[in-house]
N, C-alpha and C positions, 0 to 999 in steps of 0.2 A: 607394645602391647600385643600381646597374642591376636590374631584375628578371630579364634573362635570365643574370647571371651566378650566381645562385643555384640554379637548374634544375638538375635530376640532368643529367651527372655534375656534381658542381661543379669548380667553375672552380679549377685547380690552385693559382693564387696567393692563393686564399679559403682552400683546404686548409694551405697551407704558415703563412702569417699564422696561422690559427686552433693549430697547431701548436704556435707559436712563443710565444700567449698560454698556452700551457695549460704550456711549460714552462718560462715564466721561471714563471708563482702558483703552480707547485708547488715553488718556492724558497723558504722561508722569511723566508729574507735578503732576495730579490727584496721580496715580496709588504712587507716592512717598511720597505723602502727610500722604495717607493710611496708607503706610506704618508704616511710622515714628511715627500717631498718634496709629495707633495697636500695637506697637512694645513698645513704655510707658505704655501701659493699660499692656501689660503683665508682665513687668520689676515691674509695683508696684503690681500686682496680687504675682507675685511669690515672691518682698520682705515679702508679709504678709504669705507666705506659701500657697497659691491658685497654683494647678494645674491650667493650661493654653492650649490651644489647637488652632489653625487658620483654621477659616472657611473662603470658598470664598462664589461669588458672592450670593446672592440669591435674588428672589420674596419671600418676606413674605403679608399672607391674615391675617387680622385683622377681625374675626367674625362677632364682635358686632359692629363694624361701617362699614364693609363689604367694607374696604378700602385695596389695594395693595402700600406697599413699596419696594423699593428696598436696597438690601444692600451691598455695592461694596466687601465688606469680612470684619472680624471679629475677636476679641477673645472671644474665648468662656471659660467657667469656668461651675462648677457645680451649681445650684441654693443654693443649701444647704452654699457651699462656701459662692456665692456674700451675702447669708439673712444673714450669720454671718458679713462679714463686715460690712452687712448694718446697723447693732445693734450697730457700731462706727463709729459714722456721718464723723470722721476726717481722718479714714482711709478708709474708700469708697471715700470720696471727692479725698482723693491724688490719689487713686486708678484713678475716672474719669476725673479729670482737666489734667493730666499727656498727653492726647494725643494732646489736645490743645495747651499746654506748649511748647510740643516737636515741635508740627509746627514750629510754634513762632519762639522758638532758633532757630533751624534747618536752617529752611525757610527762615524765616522772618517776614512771615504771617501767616495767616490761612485764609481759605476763613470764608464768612460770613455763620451762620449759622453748623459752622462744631459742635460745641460743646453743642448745642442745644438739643440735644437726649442725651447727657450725664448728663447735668443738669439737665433736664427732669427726667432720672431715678434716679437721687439723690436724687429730691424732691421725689418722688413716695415709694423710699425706704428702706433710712434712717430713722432713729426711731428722732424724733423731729418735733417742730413747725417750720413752715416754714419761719418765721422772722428769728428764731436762724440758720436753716437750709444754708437760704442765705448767713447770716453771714460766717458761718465755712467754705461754698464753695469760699467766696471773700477772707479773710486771707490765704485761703489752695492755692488757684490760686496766689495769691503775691510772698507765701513763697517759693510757687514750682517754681516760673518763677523763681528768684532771686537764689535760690537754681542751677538748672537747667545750668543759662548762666554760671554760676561760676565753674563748674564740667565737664569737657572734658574727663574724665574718664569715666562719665554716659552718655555722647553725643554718645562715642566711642560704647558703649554697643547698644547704640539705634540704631545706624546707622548699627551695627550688625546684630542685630538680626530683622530687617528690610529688610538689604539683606535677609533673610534665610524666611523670613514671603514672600516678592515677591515671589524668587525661588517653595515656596511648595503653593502658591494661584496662581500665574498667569503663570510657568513654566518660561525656560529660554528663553529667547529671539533669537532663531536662525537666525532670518535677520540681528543680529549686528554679529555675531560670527561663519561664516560657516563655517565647517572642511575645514582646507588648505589641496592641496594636497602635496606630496611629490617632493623633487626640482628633483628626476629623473621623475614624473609624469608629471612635469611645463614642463621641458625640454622636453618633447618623444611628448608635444601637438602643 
């Protein structure tokens, strides 16, 4: 991010992004969706041997179109890592369609538009033509849904490490869970 776009006042499209992160995680639903679909991208990251790491929220600034995104949190991997699976169109594919899939099962849904920057980066960096690219990303999204519903052993795992991906992005939630006190402390009040 530029330095001077952070400077008082700030820069209105930092304002509106930061906005926009603060009220999708105050969704519930949102903040869970995330979850589940972060928590797939790492389960096939780490089946191919890809270290894995959970970033939260962020404003990212894009240079060359001098455009601000937000990003409600993340897995992140080393580039080296993602450029080798990307040299195997059908193991980046499982890799990307997985957090969509996981909605899916999980949820039910997916909201519109969730898997749209995953595809996006398939096309961008997968080694192939993008007719054939399509392709492997529609068979790899079939096989993984169909895969997926049938497997409550890999459900079990996602919904794991899902909990553990909130807990270290957005902390624990102390308005659902306040320290109780002690029944001589209940009592003495």
């Amino acid at each position: 991010m530029p330095s001077h776009k952070l400077l008082p006042p700030k820069f209105a499209a930092i304002v509106e992004a930061e906005k926009e992160i603060t009220r999708f995680l105050s969704d519930p639903c949102g903040r869970l969706a995330l979850s589940y679909h972060e928590s797939a991208h790492a389960i096939q990251f780490r089946r191919f041997g890809v270290e894995t790491k959970y970033s939260g929220p962020v404003v990212s600034h894009d240079c060359p179109t001098d455009k601000f995104t937000a990003c409600y949190g993340a897995v992140q991997v080393r580039d080296a890592d993602y450029l080798r699976l990307a040299a195997e169109p059908e193991k980046l594919a499982r890799v990307l369609v997985a957090g969509e899939i996981a909605e899916i099962v999980l949820i039910g849904k997916t909201d519109e538009g969730t898997a749209d920057s995953d595809l996006s980066d398939f096309l961008i960096f997968a080694k192939g033509r993008p007719s054939e690219l399509l392709l492997v990303w529609k068979r790899t999204r079939e096989a993984y849904l169909r895969e997926l519903s049938a497997d409550l052993n890999q459900q079990r795992e996602i919904v794991h490490l899902a909990a553990l991906f909130e807990e270290e992005i957005f902390g624990t939630d102390r308005s659902v869970r306040e320290t109780s006190n002690t029944p001589a402390e209940i009592a003495a009040a």
